[in-house]
BABA-80138 format. One record per residue (C-alpha): residue number from 1; x, y, z. Coordinates in nm, 3 decimals. Layout:
REM BABA-80138
[NUM [X Y Z]];
...
This chain:
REM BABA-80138
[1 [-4.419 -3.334 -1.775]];
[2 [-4.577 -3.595 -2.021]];
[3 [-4.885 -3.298 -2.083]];
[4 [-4.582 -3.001 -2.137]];
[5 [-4.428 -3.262 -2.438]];
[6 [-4.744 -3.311 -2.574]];
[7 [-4.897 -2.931 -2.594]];
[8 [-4.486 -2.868 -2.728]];
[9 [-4.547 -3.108 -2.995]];
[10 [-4.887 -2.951 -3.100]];
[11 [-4.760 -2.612 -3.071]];
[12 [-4.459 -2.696 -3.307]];
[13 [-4.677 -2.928 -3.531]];
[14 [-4.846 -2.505 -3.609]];
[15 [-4.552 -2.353 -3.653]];
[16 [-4.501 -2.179 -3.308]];
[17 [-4.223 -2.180 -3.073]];
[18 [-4.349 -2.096 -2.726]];
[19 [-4.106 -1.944 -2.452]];
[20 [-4.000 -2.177 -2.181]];
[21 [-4.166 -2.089 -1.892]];
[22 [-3.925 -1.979 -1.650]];
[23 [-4.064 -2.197 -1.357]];
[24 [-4.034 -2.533 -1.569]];
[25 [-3.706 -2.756 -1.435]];
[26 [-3.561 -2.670 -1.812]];
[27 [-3.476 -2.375 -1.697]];
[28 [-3.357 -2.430 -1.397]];
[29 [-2.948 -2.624 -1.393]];
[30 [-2.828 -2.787 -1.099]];
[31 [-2.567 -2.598 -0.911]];
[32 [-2.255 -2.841 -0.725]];
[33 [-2.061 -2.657 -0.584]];
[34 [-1.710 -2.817 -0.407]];
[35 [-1.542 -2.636 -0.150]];
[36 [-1.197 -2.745 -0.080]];
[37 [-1.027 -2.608 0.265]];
[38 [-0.674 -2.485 0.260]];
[39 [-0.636 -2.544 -0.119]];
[40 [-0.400 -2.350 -0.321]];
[41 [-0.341 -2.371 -0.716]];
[42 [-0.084 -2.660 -0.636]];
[43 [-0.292 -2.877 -0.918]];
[44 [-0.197 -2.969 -1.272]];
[45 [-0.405 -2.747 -1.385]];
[46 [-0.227 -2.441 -1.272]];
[47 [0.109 -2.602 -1.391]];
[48 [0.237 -2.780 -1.088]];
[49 [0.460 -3.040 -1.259]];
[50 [0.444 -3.225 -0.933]];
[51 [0.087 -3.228 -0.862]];
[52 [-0.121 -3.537 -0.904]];
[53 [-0.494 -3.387 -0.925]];
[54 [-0.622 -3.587 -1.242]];
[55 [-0.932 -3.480 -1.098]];
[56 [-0.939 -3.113 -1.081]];
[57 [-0.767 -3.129 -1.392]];
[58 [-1.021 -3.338 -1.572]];
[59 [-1.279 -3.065 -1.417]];
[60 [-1.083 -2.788 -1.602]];
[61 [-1.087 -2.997 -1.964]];
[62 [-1.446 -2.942 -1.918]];
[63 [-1.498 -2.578 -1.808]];
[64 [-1.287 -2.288 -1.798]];
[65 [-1.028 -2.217 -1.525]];
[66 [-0.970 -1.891 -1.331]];
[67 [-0.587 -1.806 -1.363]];
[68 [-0.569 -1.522 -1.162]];
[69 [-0.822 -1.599 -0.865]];
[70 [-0.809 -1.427 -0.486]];
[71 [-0.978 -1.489 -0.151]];
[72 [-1.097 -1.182 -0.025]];
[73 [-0.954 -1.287 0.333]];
[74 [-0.719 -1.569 0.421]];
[75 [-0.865 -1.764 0.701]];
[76 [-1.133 -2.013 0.673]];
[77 [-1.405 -1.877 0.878]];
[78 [-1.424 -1.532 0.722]];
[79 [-1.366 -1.643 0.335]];
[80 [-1.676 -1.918 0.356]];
[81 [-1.876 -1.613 0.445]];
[82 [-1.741 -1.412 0.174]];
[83 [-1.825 -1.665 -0.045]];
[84 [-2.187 -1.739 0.119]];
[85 [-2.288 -1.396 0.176]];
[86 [-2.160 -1.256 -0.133]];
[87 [-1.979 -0.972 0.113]];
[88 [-1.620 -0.881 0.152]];
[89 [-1.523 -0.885 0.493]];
[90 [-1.464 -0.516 0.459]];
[91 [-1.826 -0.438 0.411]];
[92 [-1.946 -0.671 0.669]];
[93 [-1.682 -0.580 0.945]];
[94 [-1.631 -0.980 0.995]];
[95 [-1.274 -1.071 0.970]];
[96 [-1.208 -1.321 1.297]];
[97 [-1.381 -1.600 1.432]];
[98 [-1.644 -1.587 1.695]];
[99 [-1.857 -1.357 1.551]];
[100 [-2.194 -1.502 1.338]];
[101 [-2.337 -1.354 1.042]];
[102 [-2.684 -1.374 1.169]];
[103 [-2.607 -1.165 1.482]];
[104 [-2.537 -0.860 1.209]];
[105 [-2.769 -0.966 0.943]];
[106 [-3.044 -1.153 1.066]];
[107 [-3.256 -1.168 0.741]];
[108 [-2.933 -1.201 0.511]];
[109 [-3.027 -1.396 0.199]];
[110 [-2.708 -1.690 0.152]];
[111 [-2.646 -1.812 -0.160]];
[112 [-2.795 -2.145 -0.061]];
[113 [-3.095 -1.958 0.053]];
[114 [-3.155 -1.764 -0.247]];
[115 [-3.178 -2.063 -0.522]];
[116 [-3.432 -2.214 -0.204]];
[117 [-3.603 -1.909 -0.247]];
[118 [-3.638 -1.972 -0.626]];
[119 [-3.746 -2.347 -0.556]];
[120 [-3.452 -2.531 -0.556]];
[121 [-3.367 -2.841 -0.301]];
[122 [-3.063 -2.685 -0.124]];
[123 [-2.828 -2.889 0.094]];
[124 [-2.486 -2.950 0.232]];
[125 [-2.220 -3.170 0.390]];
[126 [-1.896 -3.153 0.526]];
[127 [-1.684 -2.810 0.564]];
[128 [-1.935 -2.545 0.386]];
[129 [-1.975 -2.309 0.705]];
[130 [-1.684 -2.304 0.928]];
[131 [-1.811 -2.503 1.241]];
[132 [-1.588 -2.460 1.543]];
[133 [-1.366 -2.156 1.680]];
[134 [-1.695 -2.060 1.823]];
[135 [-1.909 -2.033 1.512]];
[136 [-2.162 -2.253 1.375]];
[137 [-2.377 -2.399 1.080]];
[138 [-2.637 -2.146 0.962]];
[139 [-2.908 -2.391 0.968]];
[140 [-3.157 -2.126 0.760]];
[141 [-2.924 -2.242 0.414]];
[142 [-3.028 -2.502 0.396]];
[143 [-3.336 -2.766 0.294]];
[144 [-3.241 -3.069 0.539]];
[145 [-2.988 -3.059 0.858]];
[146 [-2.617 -2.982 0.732]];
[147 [-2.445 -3.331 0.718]];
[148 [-2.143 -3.251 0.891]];
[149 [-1.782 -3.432 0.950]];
[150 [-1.479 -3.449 1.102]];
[151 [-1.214 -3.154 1.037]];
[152 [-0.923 -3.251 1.254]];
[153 [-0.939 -3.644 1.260]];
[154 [-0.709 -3.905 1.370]];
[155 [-0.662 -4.286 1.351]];
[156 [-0.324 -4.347 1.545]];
[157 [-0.326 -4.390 1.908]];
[158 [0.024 -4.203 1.937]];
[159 [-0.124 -3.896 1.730]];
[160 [-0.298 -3.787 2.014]];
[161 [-0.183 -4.040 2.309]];
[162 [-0.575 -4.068 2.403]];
[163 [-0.619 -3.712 2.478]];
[164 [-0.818 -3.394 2.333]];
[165 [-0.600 -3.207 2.113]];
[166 [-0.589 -2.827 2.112]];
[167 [-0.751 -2.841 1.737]];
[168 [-0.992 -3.069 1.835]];
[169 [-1.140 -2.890 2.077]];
[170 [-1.149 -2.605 1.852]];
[171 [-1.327 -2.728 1.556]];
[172 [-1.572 -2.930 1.832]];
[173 [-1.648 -2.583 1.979]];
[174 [-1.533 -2.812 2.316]];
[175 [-1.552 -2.479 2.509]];
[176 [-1.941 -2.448 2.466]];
[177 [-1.968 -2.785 2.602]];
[178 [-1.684 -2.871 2.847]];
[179 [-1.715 -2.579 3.118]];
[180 [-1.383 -2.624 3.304]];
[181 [-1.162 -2.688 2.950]];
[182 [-0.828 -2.540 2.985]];
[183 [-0.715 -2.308 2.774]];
[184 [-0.596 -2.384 2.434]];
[185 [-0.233 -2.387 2.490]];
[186 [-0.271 -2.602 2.813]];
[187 [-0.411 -2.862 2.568]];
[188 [-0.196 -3.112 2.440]];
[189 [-0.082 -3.096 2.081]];
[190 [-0.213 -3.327 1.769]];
[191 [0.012 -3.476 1.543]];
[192 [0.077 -3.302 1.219]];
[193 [0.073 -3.612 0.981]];
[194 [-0.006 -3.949 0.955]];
[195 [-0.019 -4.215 0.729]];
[196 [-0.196 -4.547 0.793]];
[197 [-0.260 -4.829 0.557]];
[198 [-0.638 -4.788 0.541]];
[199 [-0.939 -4.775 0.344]];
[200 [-1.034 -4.385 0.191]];
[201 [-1.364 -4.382 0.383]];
[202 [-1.154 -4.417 0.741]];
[203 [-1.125 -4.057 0.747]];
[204 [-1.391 -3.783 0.671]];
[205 [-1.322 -3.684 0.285]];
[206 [-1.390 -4.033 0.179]];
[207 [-1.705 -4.061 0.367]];
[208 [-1.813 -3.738 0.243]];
[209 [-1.792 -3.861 -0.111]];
[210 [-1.962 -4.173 -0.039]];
[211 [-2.261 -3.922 0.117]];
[212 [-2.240 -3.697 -0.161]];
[213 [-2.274 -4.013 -0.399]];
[214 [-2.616 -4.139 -0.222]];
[215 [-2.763 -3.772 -0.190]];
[216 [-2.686 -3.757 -0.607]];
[217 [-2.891 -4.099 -0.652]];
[218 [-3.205 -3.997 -0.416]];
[219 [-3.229 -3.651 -0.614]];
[220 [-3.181 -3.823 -0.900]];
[221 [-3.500 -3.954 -0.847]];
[222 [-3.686 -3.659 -0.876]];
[223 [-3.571 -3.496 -1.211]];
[224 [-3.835 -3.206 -1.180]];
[225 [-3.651 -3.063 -0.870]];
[226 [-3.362 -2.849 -0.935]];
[227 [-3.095 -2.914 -0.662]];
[228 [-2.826 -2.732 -0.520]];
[229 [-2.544 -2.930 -0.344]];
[230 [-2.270 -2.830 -0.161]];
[231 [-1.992 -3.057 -0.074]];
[232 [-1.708 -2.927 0.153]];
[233 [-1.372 -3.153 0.196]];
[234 [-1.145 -3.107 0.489]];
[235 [-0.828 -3.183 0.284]];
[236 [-0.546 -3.072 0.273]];
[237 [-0.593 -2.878 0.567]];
[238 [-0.433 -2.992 0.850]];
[239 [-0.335 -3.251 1.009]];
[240 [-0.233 -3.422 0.708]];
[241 [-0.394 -3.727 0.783]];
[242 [-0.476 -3.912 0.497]];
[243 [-0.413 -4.308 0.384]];
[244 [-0.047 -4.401 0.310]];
[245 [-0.128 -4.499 -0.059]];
[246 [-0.171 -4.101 -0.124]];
[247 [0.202 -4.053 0.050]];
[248 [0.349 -4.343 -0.142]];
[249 [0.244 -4.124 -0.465]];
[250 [0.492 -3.888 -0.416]];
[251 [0.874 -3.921 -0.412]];
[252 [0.974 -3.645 -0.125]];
[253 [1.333 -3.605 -0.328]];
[254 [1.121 -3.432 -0.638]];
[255 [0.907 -3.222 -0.426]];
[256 [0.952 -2.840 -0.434]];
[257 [1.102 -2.707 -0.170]];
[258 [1.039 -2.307 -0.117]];
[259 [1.212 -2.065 -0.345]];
[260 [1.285 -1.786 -0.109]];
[261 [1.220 -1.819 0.326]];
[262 [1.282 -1.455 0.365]];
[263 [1.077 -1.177 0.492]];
[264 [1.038 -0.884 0.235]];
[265 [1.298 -0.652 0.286]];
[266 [1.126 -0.380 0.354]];
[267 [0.780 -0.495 0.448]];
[268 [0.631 -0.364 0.792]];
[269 [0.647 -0.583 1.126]];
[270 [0.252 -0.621 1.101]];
[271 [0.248 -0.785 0.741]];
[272 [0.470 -1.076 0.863]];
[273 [0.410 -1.385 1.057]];
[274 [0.588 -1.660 1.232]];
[275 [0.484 -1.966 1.402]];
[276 [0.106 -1.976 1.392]];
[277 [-0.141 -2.276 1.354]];
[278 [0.128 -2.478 1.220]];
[279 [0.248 -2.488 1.618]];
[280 [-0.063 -2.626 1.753]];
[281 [0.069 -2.991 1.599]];
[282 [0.406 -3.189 1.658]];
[283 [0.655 -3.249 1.576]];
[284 [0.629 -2.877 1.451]];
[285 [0.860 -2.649 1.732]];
[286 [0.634 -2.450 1.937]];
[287 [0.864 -2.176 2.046]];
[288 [1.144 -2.180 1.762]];
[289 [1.070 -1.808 1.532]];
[290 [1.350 -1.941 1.252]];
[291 [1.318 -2.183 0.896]];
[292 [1.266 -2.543 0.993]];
[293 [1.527 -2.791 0.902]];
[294 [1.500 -2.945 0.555]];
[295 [1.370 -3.301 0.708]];
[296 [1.087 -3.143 0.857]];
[297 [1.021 -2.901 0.554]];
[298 [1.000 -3.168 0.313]];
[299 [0.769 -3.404 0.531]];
[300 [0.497 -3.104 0.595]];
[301 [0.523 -3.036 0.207]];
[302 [0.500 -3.387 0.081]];
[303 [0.164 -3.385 0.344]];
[304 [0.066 -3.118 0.162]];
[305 [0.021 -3.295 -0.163]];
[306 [-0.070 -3.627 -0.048]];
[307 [-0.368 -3.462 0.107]];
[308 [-0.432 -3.311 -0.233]];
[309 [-0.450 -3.594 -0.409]];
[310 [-0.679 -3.780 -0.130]];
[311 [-0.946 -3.487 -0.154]];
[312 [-0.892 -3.495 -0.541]];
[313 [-0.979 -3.904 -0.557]];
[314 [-1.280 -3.842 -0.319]];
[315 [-1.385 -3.519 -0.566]];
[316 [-1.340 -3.764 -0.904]];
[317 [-1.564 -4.037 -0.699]];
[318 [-1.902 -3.742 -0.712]];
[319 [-1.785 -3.643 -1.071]];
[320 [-1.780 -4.027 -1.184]];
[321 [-2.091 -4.074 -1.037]];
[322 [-2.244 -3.720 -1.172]];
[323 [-2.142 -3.821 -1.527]];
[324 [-2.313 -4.193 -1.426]];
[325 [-2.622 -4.082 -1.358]];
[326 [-2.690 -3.834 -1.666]];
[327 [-2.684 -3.545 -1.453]];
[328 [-2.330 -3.352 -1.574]];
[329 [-2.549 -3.268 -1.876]];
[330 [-2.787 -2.997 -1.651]];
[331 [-2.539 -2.939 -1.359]];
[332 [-2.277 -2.634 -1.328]];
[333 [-1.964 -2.752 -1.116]];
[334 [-1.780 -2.495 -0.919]];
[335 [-1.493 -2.595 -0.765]];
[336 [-1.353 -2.310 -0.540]];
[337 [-1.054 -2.290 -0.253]];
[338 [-1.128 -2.100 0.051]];
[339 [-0.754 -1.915 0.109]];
[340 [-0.376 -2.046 -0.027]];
[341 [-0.146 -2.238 0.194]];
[342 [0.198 -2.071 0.278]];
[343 [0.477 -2.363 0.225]];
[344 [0.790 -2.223 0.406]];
[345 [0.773 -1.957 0.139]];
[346 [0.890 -1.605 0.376]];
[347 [0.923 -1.890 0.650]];
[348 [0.625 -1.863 0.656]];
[349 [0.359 -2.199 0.689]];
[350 [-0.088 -2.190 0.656]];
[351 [-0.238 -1.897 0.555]];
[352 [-0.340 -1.572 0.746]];
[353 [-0.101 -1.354 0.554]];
[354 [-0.215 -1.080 0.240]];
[355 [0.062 -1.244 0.063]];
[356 [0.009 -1.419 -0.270]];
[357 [0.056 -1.768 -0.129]];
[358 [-0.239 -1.710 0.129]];
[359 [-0.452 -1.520 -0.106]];
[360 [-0.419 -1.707 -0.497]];
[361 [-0.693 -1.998 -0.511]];
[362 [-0.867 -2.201 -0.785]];
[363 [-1.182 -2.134 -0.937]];
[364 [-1.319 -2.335 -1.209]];
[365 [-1.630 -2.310 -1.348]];
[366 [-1.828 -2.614 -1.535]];
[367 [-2.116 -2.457 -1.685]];
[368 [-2.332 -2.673 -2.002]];
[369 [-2.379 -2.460 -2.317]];
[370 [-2.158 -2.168 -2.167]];
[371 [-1.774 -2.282 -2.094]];
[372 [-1.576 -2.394 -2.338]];
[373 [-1.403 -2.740 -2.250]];
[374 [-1.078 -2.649 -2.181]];
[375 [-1.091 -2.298 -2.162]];
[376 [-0.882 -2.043 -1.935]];
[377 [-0.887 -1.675 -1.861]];
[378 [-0.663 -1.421 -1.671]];
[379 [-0.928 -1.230 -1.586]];
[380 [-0.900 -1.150 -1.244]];
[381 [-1.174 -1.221 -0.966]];
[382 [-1.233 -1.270 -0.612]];
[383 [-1.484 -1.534 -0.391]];
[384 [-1.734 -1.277 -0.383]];
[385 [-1.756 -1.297 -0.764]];
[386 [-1.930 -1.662 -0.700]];
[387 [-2.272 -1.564 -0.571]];
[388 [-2.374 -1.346 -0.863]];
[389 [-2.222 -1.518 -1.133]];
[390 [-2.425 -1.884 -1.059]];
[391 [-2.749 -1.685 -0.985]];
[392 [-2.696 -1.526 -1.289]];
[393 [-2.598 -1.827 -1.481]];
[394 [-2.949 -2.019 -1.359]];
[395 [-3.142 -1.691 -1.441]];
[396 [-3.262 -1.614 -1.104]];
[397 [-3.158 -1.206 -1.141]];
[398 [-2.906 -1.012 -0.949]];
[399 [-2.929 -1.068 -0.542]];
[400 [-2.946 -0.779 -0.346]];
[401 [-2.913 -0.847 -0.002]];
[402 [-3.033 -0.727 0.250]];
[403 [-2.624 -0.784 0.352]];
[404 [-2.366 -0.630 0.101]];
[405 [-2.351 -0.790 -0.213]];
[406 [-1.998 -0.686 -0.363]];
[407 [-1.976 -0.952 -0.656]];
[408 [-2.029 -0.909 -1.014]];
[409 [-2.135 -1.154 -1.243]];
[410 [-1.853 -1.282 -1.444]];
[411 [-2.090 -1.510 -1.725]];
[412 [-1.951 -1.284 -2.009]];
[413 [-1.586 -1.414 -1.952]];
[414 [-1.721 -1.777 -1.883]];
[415 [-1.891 -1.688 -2.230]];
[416 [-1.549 -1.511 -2.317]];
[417 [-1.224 -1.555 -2.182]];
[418 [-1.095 -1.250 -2.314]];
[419 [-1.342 -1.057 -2.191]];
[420 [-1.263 -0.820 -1.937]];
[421 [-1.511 -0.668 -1.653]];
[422 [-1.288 -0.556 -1.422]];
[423 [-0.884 -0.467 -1.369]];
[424 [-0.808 -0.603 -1.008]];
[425 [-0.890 -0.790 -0.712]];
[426 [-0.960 -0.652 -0.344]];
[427 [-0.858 -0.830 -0.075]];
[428 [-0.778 -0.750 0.352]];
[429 [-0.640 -0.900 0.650]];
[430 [-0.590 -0.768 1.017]];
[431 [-0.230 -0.869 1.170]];
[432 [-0.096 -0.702 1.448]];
[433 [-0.376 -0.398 1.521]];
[434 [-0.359 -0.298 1.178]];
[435 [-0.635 -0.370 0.873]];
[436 [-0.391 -0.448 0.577]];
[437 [-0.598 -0.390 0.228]];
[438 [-0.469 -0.498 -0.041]];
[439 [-0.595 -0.393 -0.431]];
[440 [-0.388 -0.688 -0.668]];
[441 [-0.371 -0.619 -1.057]];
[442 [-0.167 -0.806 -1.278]];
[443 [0.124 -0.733 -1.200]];
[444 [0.081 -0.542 -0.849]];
[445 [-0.005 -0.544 -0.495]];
[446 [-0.044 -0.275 -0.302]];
[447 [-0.137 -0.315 0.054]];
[448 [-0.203 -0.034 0.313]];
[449 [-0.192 -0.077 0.680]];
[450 [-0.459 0.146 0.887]];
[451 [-0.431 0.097 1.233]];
[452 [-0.745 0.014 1.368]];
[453 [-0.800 0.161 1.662]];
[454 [-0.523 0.463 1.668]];
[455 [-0.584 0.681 1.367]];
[456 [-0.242 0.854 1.462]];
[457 [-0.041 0.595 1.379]];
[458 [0.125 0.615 1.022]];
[459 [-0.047 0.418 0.770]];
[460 [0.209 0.218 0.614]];
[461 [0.213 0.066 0.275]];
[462 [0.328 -0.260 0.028]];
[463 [0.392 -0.279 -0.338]];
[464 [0.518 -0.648 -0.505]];
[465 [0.602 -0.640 -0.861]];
[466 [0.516 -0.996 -0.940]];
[467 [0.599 -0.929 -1.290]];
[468 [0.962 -0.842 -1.205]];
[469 [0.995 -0.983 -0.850]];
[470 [0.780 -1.284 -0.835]];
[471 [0.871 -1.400 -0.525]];
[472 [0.804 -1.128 -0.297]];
[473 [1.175 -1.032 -0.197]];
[474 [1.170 -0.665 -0.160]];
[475 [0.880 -0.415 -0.046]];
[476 [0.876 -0.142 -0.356]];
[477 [0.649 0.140 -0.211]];
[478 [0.922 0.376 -0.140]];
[479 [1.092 0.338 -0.503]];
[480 [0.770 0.295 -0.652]];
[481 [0.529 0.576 -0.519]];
[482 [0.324 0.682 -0.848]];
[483 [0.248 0.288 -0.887]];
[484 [0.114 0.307 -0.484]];
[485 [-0.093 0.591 -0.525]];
[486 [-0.240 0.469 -0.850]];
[487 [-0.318 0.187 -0.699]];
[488 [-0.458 0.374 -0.359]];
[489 [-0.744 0.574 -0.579]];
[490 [-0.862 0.222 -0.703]];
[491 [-0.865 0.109 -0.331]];
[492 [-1.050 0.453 -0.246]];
[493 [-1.327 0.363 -0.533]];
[494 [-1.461 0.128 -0.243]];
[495 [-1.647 0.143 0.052]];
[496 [-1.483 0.269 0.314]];
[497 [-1.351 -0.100 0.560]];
[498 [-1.578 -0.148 0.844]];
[499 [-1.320 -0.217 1.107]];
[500 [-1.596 -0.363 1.360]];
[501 [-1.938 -0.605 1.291]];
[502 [-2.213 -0.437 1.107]];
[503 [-2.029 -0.080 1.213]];
């Protein structure tokens, strides 16, 4: 480094200005990217009046923030490959758990892997990959062993009365290991909350911070090497377990309670869901199909947000110590949600829906010299859009697979908010035998239902005028049918879905 300032200063002292060489660390910008499970835009930053996320919010004063953002599949599993492959689950035919990437794909490039090829230290902790449900880490991302943590995690003897609870032994992939486990809903049920008087590091989103913090300082060390982090907090998925300082933020009387807890009338039997994950913890009924009572309601909500804010102090404690070290000045921050979180909206509680509270996340870019502070955009875009817009903002050229790579670069609107590269968002889900995709713009979504394995079943269809009915009340494909087919040729203008892995 010392010889590269000196042969600068001679070649300036004659009046030249050399190229940086694109292999010199210059050239090269950190990349942290913060993966949040379960998060939807319930932040200041998108407006939520209630929200406490001084965090997130500080993060958008500095970049630019993503109005109009979409998973391209509501469940956890599927949408961290979406986001690591750069694939929809329509091209790659991956839409449950189970199934690994590497089994279809063996020599697929991640985005982890592809700023390792270009020399960059790559590594991870907490929830990047989904671990558990029978999938695993892809241990080829990354430079040193994943540091992994706890995703269901408990404190209080009486939130699990000593036994292994049916998420547990999920996200443990128990079944691997325990060869006589019962089956799932012979296990007994976790708690859905709790709210002990302890320090932030007792559960897993503090200690990942406090890793994150130490990995920053030891790479720190080594200016010359361009890193690329990836830090993955559990909250506020659930159980909302978190420390009862975050709980005591939040009066339960002011939170918002859902607008409308009906299904759309209209909407066909295999868009809507009942019951769900939110049953595998109590006091949540197991059996009961209707709207919980208001007590219950409000305590799952005001979980909701004190989990937030937990994640969101344990996020500011990497960005304070970023800033601290000097290293904000070369890093880009992305800060991305895997799927939205139903809250009794349609009845309806999690995600696993192609409704706008499973599929709306935040994305916020921090990128030095090309985000304004402060800056926002409705341009529409999708996980996907991740990979190829931070390869292309560190220069390393368009990926290209060998898996699908559906993205586009979006570093003219980060340059740009008004800019404008494309007019709507694709997203899918598969509820009830049928593969529901969905094209949103603006102001619409349509989704059609294929079946997948009857092709003489009727393909049925959803339209939501969010400009005019914002809440989802009524299905409008029947009173709306130029708007649906309109709609369907931008659908057709993609791949045909693969309905099965790699087929």
């Amino acid at each position: 480094m010392k010889n590269y300032k000196l042969l600068l200063i001679a070649l300036l002292f004659l009046g030249i200005s050399p190229k940086t060489s694109e292999n010199t660390k210059e050239d090269k910008p950190n990349i942290l990217l913060l993966l949040v499970d379960d998060l939807k835009p319930t932040l200041g930053a998108y407006g939520d009046k209630v929200a406490l996320s001084p965090n997130i919010d500080r993060l958008a004063d500095m970049g630019m923030t993503f109005k109009n953002a979409y998973c391209n599949q509501a469940v956890c599993m599927a949408s961290r490959y979406n986001l690591m492959l750069g694939s929809r689950s329509t091209s790659t035919g991956i839409y449950s758990f189970g199934t690994e990437f590497r089994d279809l794909y063996p020599d697929a490039v991640t985005l982890p892997q592809y700023f390792m090829q270009a020399g960059y230290h790559v590594e991870s902790m907490g929830k990047v990959f989904h671990i558990g449900h029978g999938n695993t880490n892809d241990d080829a991302s990354w430079s040193i062993p994943h540091h992994k943590e706890k995703v269901i995690e408990y404190l209080l003897p009486e939130s699990t009365k000593g036994q292994l609870t049916r998420e547990e032994a999920f996200f443990q992939n128990s079944r691997m290991f325990i060869e006589d486990l019962p089956k799932n809903k012979e296990l007994p049920r976790g708690a859905a909350w709790e709210s002990p008087n302890v320090l932030d590091e007792a559960y897993a989103d503090g200690r990942i911070a406090t890793h994150a913090i130490d990995r920053l300082r030891k790479l720190r060390k080594n200016p010359d090497q361009p890193f690329f982090m990836a830090v993955g907090f559990a909250r506020p998925h659930l159980p909302f377990c978190v420390p009862k300082k975050y709980w005591d933020l939040y009066d339960p009387k002011e939170l918002p309670m859902p607008v409308n807890e009906e299904q759309p009338i209209g909407a066909p039997q295999c868009a809507l869901k009942r019951r769900g994950e939110i049953t595998q913890f109590f006091p949540v009924p197991e059996q009961e199909l209707g709207i919980y009572d208001k007590d219950l309601k409000r305590k799952l909500i005001h979980g909701y947000y004190a989990s937030m804010s937990y994640m969101d102090a344990q996020l500011g404690r990497v960005m304070d110590e970023l800033e601290r070290l000097g290293l904000d000045e070369n890093t880009i921050i992305v800060l991305w949600g895997d799927h939205g979180w139903h809250l009794g909206d349609h009845g309806v509680w999690t995600k696993h829906t192609n409704f706008e509270q499973a599929t709306r996340i935040p994305i916020i870019y921090v990128a030095p010299g090309v985000t304004t502070p402060g800056s926002v955009t409705e341009q529409l875009t999708e996980t996907v859009d991740i990979y190829t817009t931070l390869a292309d903002l560190a220069g390393l050229g368009k990926p290209n697979g060998p898996q699908p790579i559906d993205g586009m670069s979006l570093v003219p609107v980060l340059k740009n908010g008004n800019e404008r590269l494309k007019d709507h968002a694709y997203h899918s889900f598969i509820r009830g035998g049928y593969l529901g995709e969905a094209i949103r713009t603006l102001q619409y979504r349509m989704v059609r239902w294929t079946h997948t394995r009857d092709a003489s079943k009727e393909v049925l269809y959803e339209l939501y005028d969010y400009q005019n009915d914002p809440h989802e009340t009524k299905n409008w494909a029947s009173e709306k049918q130029e708007i649906v087919l309109e709609l369907e040729r931008q659908l057709n203008g993609h791949p045909k879905a693969r309905m099965k892995p790699g087929r």
